[in-house]
DONUTOR-694991 format. One record per residue (C-alpha): residue in one letter; x, y, z. Coordinates in steps of 0.02 Angstrom, whole numbers, padded with zeros to 5 digits, always signed. Layout:
BEGIN
aXYZ...
end
This chain:
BEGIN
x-00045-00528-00164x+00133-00449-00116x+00291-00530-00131x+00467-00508-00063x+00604-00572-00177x+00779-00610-00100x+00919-00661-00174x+01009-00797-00055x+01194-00758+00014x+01178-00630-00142x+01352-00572-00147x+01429-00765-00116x+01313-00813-00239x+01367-00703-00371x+01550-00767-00330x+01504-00948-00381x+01410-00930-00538x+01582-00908-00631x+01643-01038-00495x+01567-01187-00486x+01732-01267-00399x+01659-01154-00268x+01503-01254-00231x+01479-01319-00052x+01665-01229-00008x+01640-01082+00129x+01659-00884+00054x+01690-00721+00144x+01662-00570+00041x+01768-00409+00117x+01714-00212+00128x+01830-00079+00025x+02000-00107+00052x+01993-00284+00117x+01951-00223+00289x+01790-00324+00348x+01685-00441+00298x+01535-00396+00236x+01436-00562+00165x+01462-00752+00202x+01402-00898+00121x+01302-01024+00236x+01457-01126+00258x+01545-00980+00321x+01421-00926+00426x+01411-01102+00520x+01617-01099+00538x+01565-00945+00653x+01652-00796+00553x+01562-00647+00634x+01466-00527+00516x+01589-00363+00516x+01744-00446+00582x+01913-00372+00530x+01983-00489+00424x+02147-00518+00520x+02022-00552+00679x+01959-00716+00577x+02124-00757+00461x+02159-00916+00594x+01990-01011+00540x+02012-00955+00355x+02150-01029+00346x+02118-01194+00428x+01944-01211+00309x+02004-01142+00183x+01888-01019+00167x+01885-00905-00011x+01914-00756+00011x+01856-00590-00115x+01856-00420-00094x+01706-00334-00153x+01671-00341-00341x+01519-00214-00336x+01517-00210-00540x+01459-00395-00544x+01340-00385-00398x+01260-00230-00483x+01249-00321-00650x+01203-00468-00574x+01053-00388-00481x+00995-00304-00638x+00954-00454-00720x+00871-00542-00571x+00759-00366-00568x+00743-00378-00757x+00680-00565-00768x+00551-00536-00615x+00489-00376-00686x+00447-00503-00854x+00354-00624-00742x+00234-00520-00605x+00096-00365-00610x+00230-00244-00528x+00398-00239-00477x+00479-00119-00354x+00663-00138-00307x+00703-00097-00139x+00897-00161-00136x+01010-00228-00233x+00949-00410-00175x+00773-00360-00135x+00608-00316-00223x+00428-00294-00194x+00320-00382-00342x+00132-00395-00347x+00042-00540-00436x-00151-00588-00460x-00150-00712-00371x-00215-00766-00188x-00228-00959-00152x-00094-01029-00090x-00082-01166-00192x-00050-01057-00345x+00080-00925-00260x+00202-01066-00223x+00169-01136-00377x+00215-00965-00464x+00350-00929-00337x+00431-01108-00386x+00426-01060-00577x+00503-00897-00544x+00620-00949-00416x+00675-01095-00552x+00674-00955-00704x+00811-00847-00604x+00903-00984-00555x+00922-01038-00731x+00967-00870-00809x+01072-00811-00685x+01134-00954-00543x+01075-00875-00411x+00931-00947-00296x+00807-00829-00227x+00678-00850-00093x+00508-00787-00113x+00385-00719+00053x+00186-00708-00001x+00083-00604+00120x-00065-00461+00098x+00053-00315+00153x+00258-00288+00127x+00305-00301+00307x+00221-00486+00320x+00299-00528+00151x+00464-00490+00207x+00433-00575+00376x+00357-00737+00270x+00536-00704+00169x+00639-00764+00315x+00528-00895+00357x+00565-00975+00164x+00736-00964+00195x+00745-01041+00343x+00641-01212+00269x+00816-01236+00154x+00702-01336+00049x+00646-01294-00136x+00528-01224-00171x+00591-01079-00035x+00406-01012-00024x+00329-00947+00120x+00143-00884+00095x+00044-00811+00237x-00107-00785+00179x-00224-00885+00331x-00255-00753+00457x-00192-00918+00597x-00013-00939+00513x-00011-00766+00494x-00012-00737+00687x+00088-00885+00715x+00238-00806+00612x+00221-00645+00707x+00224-00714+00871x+00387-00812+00824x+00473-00644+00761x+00553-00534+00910x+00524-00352+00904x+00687-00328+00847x+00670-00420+00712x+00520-00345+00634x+00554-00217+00469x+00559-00043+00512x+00580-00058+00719x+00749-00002+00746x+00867-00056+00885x+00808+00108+00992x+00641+00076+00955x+00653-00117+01008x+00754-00053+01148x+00591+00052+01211x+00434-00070+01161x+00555-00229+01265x+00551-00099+01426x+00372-00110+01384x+00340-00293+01384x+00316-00293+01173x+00441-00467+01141x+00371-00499+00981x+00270-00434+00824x+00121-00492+00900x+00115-00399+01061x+00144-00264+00937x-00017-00274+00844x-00097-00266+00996x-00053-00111+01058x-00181+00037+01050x-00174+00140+00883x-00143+00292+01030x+00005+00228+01105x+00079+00153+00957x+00071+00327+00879x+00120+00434+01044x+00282+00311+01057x+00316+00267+00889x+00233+00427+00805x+00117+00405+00628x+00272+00276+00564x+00242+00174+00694x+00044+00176+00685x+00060+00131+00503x+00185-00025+00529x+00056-00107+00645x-00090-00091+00512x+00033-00154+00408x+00096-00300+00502x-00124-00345+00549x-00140-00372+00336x-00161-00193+00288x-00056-00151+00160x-00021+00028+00189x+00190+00045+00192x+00257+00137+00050x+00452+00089+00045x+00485+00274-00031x+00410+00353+00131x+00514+00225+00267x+00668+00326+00353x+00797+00372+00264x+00971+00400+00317x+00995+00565+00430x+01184+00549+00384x+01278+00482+00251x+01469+00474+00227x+01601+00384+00105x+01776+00369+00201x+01933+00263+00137x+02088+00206+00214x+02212+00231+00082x+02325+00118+00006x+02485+00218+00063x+02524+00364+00160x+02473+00534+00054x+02581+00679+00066x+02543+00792-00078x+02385+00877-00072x+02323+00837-00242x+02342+00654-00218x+02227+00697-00064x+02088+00817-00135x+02067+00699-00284x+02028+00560-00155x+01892+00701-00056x+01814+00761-00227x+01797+00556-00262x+01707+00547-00059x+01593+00686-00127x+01538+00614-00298x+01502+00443-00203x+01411+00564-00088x+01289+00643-00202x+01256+00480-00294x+01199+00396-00120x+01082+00552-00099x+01008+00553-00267x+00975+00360-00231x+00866+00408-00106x+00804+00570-00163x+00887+00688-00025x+00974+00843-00018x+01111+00890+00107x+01154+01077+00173x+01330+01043+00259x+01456+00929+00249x+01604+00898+00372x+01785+00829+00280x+01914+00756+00382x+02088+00693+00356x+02197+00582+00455x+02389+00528+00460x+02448+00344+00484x+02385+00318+00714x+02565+00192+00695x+02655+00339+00644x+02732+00448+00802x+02698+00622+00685x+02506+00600+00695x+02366+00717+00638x+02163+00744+00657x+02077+00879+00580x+01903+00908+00492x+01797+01066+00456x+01626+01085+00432x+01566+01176+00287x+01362+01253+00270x+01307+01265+00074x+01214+01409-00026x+01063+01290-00039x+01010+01107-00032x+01088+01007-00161x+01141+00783-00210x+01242+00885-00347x+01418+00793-00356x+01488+00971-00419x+01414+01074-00278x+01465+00945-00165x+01629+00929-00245x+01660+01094-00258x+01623+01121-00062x+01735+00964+00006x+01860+01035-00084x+01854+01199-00003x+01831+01129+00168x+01988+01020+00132x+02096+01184+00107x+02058+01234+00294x+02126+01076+00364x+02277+01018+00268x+02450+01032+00324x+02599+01013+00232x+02748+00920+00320x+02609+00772+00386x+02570+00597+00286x+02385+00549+00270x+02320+00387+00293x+02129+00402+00301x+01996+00556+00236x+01830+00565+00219x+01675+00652+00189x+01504+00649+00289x+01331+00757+00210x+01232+00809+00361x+01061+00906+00379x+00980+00777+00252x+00816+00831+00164x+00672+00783+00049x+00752+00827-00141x+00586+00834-00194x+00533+00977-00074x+00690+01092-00096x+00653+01287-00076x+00775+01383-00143x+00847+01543-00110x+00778+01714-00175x+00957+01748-00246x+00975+01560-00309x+01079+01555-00467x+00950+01420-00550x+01082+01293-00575x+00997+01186-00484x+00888+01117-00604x+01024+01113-00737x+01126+01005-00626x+00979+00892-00560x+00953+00871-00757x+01141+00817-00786x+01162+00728-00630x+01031+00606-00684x+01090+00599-00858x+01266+00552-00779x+01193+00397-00665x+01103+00337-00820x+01258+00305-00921x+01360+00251-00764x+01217+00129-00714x+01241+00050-00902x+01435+00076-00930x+01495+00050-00751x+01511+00162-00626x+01675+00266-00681x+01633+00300-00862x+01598+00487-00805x+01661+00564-00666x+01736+00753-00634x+01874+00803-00701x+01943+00814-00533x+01926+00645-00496x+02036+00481-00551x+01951+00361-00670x+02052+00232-00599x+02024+00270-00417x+01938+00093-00395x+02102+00036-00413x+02173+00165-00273x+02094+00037-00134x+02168-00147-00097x+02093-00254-00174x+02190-00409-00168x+02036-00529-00187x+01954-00459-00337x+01864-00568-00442x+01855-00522-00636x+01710-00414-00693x+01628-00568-00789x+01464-00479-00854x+01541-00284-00870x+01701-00295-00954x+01761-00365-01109x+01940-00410-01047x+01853-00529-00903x+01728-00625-01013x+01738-00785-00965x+01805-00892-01091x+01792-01083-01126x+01919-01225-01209x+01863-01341-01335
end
């Protein structure tokens, strides 16, 4: 049987296992640069605070709850997550992570009885070793487990199991999730099946395999065989990202140009790291730089920039921001904002090269990996580019941070006697 593992209000969670003054109190966690928030706790959530808000939109009702607020501590969560993954991995037939709250697990198991039974034990084993509660969806394919997922956190009783294995709850649970909802039918998609009369996952099963697969193509076909108990969804073959970009508002207004190319090359490391996550190339990439919009001297500018070949190379990519950032900057203006976008996203693992390719390809896949190894272990700045800050972390606000409990030495918690 498959199982979806979810950590609960992850990022919260992680917030209050150093915390435990922080039990039952309401927690926002904010985006880079303490700009929106981007996780609640369940008290949060029922105060109202809007997922995304601005913070300055919701600073009235933090204020009168007194709501705690953090900026994003991604070093925890990361370390964090990696034991969860480790601890499950101990415990089940095969693990597969699909986010850094999420995995897939398989286990030999198929009464129900016994799946809740092992989903309590597990549930219980992460909660001891790492405070933070997961809930646990049973179901013959991934899309039903993730469905039966939401289900066992919406019981908000322990264990938070959910197994669909009877064929009745099973269309029950499908008929009670709107199209919308359903993994892997995105908001144009839902859009289009709704105009259709599809309202929920069931009325999606029972569309014919022709029309699924003339409206929703072979993706689409395979998500209804899915959703009907077959388990035929590979997670490494769902859509990937057709763009992906890293942008910053900067802590002050920038007026030299190294103080701005060192914050580009940084946008194009972050790039090629988020690529190689999901094993894509990019062939262009468009920089752009902004001054302060309060400021009456204002300026807009970006460039696009096509590369040799296919690459999630943080030199290549470096390498080619930088260049496109030389067309665009202007002495005389202060810069508030830059960033970089990769566009024309591929497969990495079906790149063909040029017939005058230089072959470094290979070399820099090699050292790329080599680099994400050690910054997976030793945090996420041990190596960067020479080009780049090591302390550019610290070039964001961050006026919320939390210590770095499990990564660095200088945060360990420490206890009186």
């Amino acid at each position: 049987m498959i199982g979806l593992i979810d950590c609960n209000n992850f990022y919260a969670s992680c917030e209050r296992i150093f915390r435990p003054d922080l039990e039952g109190r309401p927690i926002v966690v904010l985006s880079n640069n303490d700009g929106c928030v981007i996780a609640r706790s369940l008290e949060a959530k029922a105060l109202g605070i809007p997922m995304g808000s601005p913070l300055f939109k919701c600073r009235e009702i933090i204020e009168k709850h007194n709501v705690k607020v953090f900026s994003a501590n991604f070093a925890l969560y990361g370390d964090i997550s990696n034991r969860i993954m480790n601890i499950t991995n101990e415990m089940v037939q095969k693990l597969e992570i699909y986010s850094i709250d999420e995995a897939f697990i398989e286990v030999p198991l198929k009464d129900e009885t016994e799946l809740v039974e092992f989903g309590a034990k597990l549930i219980k084993r992460i909660k001891q070793c790492t405070g933070v509660t997961v809930s646990i969806g049973f179901a013959p394919s991934k899309s039903l487990a993730k469905m039966g997922n939401k289900i066992a956190k919406k019981t908000m009783k322990f264990p938070q199991v959910c197994v669909l294995s009877d064929e009745d709850n099973r269309d029950q649970a499908l008929k009670n999730t709107a199209i919308e909802d359903v993994w892997g039918i995105g908001r144009q998609y839902s859009k289009k099946l709704r105009g259709l009369g599809v309202d929920n996952a069931f009325d999606f099963t029972r569309l014919g395999d022709s029309f699924v697969t003339k409206h929703l193509s072979v993706v689409g076909l395979r998500l209804k065989r899915d959703l009907l108990g077959e388990d035929i969804i590979i997670t490494a073959d769902l859509p990937k990202r057709k763009n992906i970009s890293d942008t910053r508002t900067f802590d002050y207004d920038y007026s030299s140009y190294d103080e701005v190319r060192e914050r580009v090359v940084s946008f194009a490391a972050q790039i090629g790291r988020k690529l190689r996550q999901q094993s894509s190339n990019c062939s262009s990439l468009i920089v752009f730089v902004m001054s302060n919009r309060f400021k009456s001297n204002r300026y807009f500018n970006s460039s696009c920039i096509q590369l040799a070949e296919p690459t999630n190379s943080n030199i290549a990519l470096a390498e080619a921001a930088e260049k496109a950032l030389k067309t665009i900057f202007r002495e005389g203006f202060t810069y508030k904002k830059a960033g970089v976008l990769a566009c024309d996203i591929s497969d990495a693992n079906a790149l063909q090269t040029s017939l005058f390719s230089d072959n470094t390809a290979e070399r820099d896949a090699n050292l790329m990996q080599a680099i994400d190894i050690i910054n997976s272990k030793y945090g996420r700045h041990s190596i960067v580019l020479a080009s780049q800050d090591k302390q550019s972390e610290w070039k964001m606000n961050q006026n919320y941070l939390s210590p770095r409990y499990t990564t660095v030495i200088d945060d360990i918690i420490t206890a009186k006697l």
